[in-house]
C-alpha positions as CSV (number, residue, x, y, z in Angstrom):
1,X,33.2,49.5,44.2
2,X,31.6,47.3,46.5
3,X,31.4,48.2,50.2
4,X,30.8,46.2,54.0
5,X,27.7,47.6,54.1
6,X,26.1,45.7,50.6
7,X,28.0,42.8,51.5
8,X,26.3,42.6,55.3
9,X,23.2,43.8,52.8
10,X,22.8,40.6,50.8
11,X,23.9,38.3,53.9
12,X,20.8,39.9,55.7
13,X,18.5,38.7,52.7
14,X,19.9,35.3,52.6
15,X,19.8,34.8,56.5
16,X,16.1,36.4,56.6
17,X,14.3,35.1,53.6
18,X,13.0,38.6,53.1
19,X,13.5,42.1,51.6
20,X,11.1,43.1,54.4
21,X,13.2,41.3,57.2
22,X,16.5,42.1,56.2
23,X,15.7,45.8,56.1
24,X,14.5,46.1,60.0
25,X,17.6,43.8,60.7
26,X,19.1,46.8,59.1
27,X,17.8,49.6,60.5
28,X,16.2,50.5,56.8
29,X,13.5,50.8,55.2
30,X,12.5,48.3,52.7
31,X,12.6,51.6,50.0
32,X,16.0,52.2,51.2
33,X,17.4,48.5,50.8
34,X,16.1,48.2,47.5
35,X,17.5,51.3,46.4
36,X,20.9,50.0,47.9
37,X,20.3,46.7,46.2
38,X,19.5,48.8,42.9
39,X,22.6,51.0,43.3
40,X,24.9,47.9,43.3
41,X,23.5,45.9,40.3
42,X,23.4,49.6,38.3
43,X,27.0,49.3,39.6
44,X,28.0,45.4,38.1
45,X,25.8,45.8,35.4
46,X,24.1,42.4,36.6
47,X,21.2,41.2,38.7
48,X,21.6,39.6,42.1
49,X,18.3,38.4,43.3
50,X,15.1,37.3,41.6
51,X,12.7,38.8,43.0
52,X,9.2,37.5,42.3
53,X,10.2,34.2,44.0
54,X,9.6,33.6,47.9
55,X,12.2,33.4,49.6
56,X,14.0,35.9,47.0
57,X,16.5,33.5,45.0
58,X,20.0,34.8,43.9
59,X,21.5,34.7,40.9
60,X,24.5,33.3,39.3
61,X,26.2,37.0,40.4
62,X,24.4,37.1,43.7
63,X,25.7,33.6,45.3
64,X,29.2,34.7,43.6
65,X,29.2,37.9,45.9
66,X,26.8,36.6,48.8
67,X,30.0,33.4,49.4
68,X,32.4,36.6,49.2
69,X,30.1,38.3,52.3
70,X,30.1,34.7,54.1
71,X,34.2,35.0,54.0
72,X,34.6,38.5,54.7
73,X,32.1,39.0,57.5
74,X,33.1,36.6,59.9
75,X,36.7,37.8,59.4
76,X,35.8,41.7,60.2
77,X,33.9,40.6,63.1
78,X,36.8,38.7,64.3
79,X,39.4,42.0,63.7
80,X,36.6,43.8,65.3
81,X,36.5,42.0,68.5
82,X,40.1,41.8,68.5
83,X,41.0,45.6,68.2
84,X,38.0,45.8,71.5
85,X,40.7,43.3,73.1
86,X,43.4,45.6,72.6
87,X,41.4,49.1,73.6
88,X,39.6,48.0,76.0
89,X,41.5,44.7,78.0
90,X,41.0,41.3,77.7
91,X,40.3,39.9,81.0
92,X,37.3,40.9,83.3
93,X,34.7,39.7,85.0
94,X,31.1,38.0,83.1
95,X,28.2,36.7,85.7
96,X,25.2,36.3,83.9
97,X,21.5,35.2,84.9
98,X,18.2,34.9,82.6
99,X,15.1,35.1,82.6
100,X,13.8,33.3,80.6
101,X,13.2,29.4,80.4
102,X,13.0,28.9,76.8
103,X,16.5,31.2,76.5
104,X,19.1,28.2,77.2
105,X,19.0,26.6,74.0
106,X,20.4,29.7,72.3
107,X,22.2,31.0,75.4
108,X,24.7,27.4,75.5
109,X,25.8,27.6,72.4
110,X,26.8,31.6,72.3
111,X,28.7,31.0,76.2
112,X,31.0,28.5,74.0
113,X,31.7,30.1,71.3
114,X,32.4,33.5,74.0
115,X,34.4,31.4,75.9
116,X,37.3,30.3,72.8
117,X,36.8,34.0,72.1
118,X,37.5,35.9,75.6
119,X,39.7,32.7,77.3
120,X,41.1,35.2,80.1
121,X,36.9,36.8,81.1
122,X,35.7,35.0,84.2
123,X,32.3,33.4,83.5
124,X,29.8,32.1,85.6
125,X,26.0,31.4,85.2
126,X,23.3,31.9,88.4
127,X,19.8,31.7,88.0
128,X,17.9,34.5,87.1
129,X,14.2,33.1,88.0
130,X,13.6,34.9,91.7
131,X,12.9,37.4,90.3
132,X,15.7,39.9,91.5
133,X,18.4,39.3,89.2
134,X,17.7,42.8,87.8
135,X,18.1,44.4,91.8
136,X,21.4,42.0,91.3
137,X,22.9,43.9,88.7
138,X,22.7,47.1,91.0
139,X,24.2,45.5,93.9
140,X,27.3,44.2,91.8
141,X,25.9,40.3,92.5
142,X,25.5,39.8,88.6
143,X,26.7,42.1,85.4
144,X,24.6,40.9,82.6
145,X,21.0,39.5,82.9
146,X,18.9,38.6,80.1
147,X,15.2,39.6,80.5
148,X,11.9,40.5,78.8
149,X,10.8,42.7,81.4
150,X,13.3,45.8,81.9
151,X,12.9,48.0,84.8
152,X,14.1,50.9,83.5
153,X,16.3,52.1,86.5
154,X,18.5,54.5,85.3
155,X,21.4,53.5,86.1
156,X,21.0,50.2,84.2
157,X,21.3,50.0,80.7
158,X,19.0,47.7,78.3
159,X,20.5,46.5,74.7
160,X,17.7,45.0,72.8
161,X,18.8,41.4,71.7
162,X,15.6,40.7,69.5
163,X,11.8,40.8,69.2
164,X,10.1,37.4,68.8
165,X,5.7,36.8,68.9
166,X,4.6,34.6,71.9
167,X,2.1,32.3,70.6
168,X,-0.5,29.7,72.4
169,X,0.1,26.4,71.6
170,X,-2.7,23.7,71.4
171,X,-3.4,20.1,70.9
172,X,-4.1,19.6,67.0
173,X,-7.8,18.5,68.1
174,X,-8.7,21.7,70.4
175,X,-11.6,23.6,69.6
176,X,-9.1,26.7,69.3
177,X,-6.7,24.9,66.7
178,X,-9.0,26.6,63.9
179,X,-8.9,30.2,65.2
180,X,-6.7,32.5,63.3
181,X,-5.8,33.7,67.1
182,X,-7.9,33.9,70.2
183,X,-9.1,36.6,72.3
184,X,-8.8,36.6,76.2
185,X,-11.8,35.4,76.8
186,X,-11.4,32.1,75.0
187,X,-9.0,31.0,77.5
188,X,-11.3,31.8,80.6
189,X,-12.6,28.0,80.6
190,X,-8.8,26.6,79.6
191,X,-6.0,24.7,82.2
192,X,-2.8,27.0,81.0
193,X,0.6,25.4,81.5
194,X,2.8,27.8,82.0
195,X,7.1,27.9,84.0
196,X,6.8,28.1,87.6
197,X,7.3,32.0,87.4
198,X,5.0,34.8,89.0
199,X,2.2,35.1,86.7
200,X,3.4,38.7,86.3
201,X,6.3,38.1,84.8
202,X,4.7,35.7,81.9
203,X,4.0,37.5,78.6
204,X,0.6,36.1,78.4
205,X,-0.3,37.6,81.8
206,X,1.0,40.6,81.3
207,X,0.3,41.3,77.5
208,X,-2.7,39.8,77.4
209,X,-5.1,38.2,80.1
210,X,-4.4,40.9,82.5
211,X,-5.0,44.0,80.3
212,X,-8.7,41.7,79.7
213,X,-8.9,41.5,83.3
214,X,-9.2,37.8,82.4
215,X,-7.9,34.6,84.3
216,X,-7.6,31.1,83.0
217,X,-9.6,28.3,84.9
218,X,-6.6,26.7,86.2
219,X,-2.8,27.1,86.3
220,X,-0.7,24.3,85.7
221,X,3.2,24.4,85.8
222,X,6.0,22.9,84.5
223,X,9.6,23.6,84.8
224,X,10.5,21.9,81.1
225,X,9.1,23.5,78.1
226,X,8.9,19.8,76.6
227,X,6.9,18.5,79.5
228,X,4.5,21.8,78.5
229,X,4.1,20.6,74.9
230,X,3.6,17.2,76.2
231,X,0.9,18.1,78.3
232,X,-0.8,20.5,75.6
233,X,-0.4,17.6,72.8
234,X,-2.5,15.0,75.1
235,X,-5.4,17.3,75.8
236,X,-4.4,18.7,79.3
237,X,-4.3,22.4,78.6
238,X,-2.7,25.0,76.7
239,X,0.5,26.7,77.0
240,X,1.9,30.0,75.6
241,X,5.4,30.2,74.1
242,X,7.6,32.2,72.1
243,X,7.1,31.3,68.4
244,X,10.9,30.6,67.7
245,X,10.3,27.7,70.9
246,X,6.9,26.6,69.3
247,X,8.7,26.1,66.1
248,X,10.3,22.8,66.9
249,X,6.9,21.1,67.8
250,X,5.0,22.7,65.0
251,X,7.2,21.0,62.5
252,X,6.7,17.6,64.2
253,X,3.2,18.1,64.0
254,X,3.1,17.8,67.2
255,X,0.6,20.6,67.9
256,X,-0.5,23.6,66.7
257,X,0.0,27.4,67.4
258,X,-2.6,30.2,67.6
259,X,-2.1,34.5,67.6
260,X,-2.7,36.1,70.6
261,X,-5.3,38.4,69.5
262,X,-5.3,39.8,65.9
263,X,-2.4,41.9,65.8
264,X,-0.2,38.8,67.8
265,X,1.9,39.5,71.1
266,X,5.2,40.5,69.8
267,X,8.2,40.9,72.7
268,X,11.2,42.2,72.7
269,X,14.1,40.1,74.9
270,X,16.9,42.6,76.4
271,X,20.0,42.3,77.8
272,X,20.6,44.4,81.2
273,X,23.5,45.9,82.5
274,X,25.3,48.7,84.1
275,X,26.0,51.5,82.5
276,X,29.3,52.1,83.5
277,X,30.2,48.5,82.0
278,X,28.1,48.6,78.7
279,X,31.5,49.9,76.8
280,X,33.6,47.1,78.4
281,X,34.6,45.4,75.1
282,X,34.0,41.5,76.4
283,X,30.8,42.9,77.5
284,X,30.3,44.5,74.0
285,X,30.8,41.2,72.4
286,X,28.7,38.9,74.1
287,X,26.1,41.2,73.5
288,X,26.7,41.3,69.4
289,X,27.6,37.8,69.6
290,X,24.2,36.9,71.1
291,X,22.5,38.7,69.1
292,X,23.6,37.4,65.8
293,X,23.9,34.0,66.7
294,X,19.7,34.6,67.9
295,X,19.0,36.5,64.8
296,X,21.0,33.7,62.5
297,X,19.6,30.9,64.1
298,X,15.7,31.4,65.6
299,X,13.3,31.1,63.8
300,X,10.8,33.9,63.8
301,X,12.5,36.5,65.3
302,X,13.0,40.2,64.1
């Protein structure tokens, strides 16, 4: 008898292109999923995905049930969110800030969608990039602040939304376009354009140059990411971004993008609150609904 849980399975697939992918999106291991997967064509007596083909293709029998998880999901999620309107309230407060420059494209589109969802929560939007939002949270200024760089006070809570790689990006003719990835050094004699943000709080810095003990040349700035890639396509420096930001210009062919050392920078982007309000059920779902609407849309992240 089918189940949510091999329904939310095969949606996982689809939406991630990978057995790999879909199981961490699933807190599984890729043993387990197939398994699961296994269990339930042992079960129909049919195969759903074939599986020497990248992305894995469905079958006949895996579309039929994988347009059953597209109608049935969205429907639990919305009985879900309203049983947390009738346990927990639905009017409160929502003031939110971020961290993050590159965050608004995904951050716009999950505030509307909240919005037709929670009508009676109070939203507002301040800017998160002094660099105190986090202190904010404490003081009762803000109740939700998205952020790569958690301070772990304890009495904040921090929800992982997802992990994504940051990336440099370079002109298509720079020297470092035919690196697999750089090292540290190799940006000691670069101009990096980076958000007018305390080098500190820039994954580069932090993951990267400053565990080297290296600093770039010169430091550029710019408050629009386009402006960055820009600047980066016409030979003025390079700039470091996440990869699901880089995306966009690397299929223009605008420029290219290079690893941060062999292994990448990966990152993980949070979002901070109090404690006390983490079970507040409009706080509950802004969280989820972020963090499918990242994980459905971005491309790259995990």
């Amino acid at each position: 008898m089918l189940d949510i849980r091999q329904l939310k399975t095969l949606a996982a697939i689809k939406e991630t292109g990978s057995l790999a992918e879909a199981a961490e999106r699933l807190h599984l291991t890729q043993s387990a999923l197939s398994h699961q997967l296994k269990d339930l064509e042992n079960l129909l007596d049919l195969p759903l995905l074939i599986r020497k083909t990248r992305p894995p293709r469905f079958t006949k029998a895996g579309e039929r049930l994988l347009a059953l998880a597209e109608e049935v999901l969205p429907l639990l999620r919305e009985t879900e969110r309203d049983l947390a309107k009738l346990r927990g309230g639905q009017a409160g407060r929502l003031i939110l800030a971020i961290e993050c420059h590159s965050c608004f494209e995904w951050l716009i589109p999950t505030l509307n969608q909240y919005r037709d969802n929670w009508p009676d929560v109070d939203i507002d939007f301040h800017s998160g990039f002094q660099g105190d939002a986090q202190d904010r949270l404490l003081s009762r200024e803000l109740d939700l602040v998205v952020t790569s760089n958690p301070n772990h006070h304890p009495s904040l809570t921090f929800i992982p939304l997802f992990r994504y790689e940051s990336v440099l990006v370079v002109g298509k003719q720079h020297p470092l376009a035919s690196k697999s990835y750089v090292v540290p050094q190799d940006l000691a004699h670069e101009t990096l354009i980076s958000y007018p943000v305390d080098s500190e709080r820039l994954d580069i810095f932090q993951h990267f140059l400053n565990p080297a003990q290296i600093q770039p040349a010169r430091i550029r700035t710019s408050e629009l990411t386009l402006m960055m890639v820009q600047l980066v396509a016409s030979g003025r420096g390079v700039c470091a971004l996440p990869n699901w930001v880089a995306s966009e210009y690397l299929t223009r062919d605008w420029v290219k993008s290079v690893s941060l050392g062999d292994k990448g920078v990966w990152c993980t982007l949070y979002a901070a609150m109090r404690q006390e309000d983490s079970s507040l059920a409009f706080i509950e779902d802004f969280v989820q609904s972020a963090k499918q609407n990242c994980l459905a849309s971005l491309t790259g992240v995990k």
